[in-house]
C-alpha positions in Angstrom: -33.6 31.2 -20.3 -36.9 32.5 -19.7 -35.8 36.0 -19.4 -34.0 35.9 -22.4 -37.2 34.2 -24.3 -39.9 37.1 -23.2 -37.9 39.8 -24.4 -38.3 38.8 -27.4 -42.2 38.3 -27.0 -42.1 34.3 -26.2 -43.5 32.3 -23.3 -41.4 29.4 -22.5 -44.7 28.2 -19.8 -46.1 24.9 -22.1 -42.1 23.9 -23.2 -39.2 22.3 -21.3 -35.4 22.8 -21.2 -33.2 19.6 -22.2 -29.4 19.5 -22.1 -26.9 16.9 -22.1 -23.2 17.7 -20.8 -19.6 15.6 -21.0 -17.4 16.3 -18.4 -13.3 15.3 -18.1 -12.0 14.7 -15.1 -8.5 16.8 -14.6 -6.1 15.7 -11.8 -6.5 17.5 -8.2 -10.3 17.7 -8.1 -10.7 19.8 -11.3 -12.6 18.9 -14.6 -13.6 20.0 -18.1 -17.4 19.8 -18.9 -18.7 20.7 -22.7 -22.3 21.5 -22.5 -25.6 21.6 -24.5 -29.0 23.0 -24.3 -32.3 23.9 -25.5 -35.7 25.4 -25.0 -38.3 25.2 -27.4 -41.1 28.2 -26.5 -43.9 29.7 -28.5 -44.6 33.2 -29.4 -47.4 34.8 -27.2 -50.6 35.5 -28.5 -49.5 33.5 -31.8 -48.4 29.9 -33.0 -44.8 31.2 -34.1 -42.2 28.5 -32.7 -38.5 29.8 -31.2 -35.8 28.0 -30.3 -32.7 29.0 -28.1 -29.8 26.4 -28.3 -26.5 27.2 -25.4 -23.2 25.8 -25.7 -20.6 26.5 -22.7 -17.4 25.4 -22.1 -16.7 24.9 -17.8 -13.8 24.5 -15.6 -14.9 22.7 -12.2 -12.9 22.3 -9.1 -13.8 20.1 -5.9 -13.9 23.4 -3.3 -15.0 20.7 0.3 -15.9 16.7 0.8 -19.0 16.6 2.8 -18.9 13.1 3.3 -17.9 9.7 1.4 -20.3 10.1 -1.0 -21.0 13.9 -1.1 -18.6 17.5 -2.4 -18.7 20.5 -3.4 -17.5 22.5 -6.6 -17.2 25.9 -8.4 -17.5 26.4 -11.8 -16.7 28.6 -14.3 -16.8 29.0 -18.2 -17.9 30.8 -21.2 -20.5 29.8 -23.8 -22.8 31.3 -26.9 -27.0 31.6 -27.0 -28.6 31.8 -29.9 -32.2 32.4 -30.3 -33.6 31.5 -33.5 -37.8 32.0 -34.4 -40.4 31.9 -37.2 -41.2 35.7 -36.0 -38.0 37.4 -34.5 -34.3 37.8 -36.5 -31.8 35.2 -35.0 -30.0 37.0 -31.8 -26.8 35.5 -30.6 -25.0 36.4 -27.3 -21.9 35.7 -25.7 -22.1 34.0 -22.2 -20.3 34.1 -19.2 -21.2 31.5 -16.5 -20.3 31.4 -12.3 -22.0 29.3 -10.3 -21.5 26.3 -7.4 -22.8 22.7 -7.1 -23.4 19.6 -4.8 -22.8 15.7 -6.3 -24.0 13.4 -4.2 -22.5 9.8 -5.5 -25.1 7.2 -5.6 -23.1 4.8 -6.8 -20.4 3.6 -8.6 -22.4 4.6 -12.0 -24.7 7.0 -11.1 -24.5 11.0 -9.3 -27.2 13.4 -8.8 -26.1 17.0 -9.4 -27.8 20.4 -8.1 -25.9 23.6 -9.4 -27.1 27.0 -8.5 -25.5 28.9 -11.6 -25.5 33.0 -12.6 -24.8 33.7 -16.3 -24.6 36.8 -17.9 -25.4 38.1 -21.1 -22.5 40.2 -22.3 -24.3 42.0 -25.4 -27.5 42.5 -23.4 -26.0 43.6 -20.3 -28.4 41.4 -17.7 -27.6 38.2 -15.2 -30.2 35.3 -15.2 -29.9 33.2 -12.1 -30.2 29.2 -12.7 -31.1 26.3 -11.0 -29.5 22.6 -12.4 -30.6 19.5 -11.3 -29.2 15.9 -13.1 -28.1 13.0 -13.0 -24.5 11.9 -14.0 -23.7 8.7 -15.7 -20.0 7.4 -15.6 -19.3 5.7 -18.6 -16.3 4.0 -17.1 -13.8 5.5 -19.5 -11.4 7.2 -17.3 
């Protein structure tokens, strides 16, 4: 996201990114996972505020079991950026997202998530590599 953010003459340094995420889980280790996001950064050299908000849509699939408590996935998906600001026109992208992960189940309720993700920017030709870390909630629905 910071990549995105400088070339547009923002510094993401004082601001952080939040997202929230629901996942479906499919039969045979695969799921379905809608996703939200947003950093909040301010212009350089100015007090202009911008905005980038990310949706994605992901596939997942279980690839190994490490242990009882412990796998690994792939994903996969496609999603939309769109960077809005007091100073620069709104620029919207098309996303395409690869990447892996590790859940490690604390419990019954509760699983911490680190995904190592590459998305790429289909109208500004350019991959941004990112690191996810989270924690899952099961709601107990399914």
């Amino acid at each position: 996201k910071k990549q995105q953010l400088e070339d547009f003459g923002f510094s993401q340094d004082d601001h952080g990114f939040v997202g929230v995420a629901y996942g479906l889980p499919l039969k045979n280790g695969y799921a379905i996972q809608a996703e939200y996001s947003q950093v909040n950064a301010s212009a350089n050299g100015s007090t202009s505020e911008s905005t980038q908000k990310d949706y994605a849509i992901l596939g997942l699939k279980d690839v190994a079991k490490l242990n009882e408590t412990s796998k690994v996935y792939a994903l996969g998906g496609v999603g939309y950026s769109k960077l809005n600001g007091e100073s620069v026109n709104s620029v919207e992208n098309p996303l395409v997202i690869f990447g892996g992960g590790v859940n490690y189940k604390v419990n019954g309720s509760v699983t911490a998530v680190s995904e190592i993700r590459g998305q790429y920017n289909t109208k500004t030709n350019y991959w941004q590599t990112q690191v996810v870390t989270g924690v899952k909630i099961n709601l107990g629905l399914f």
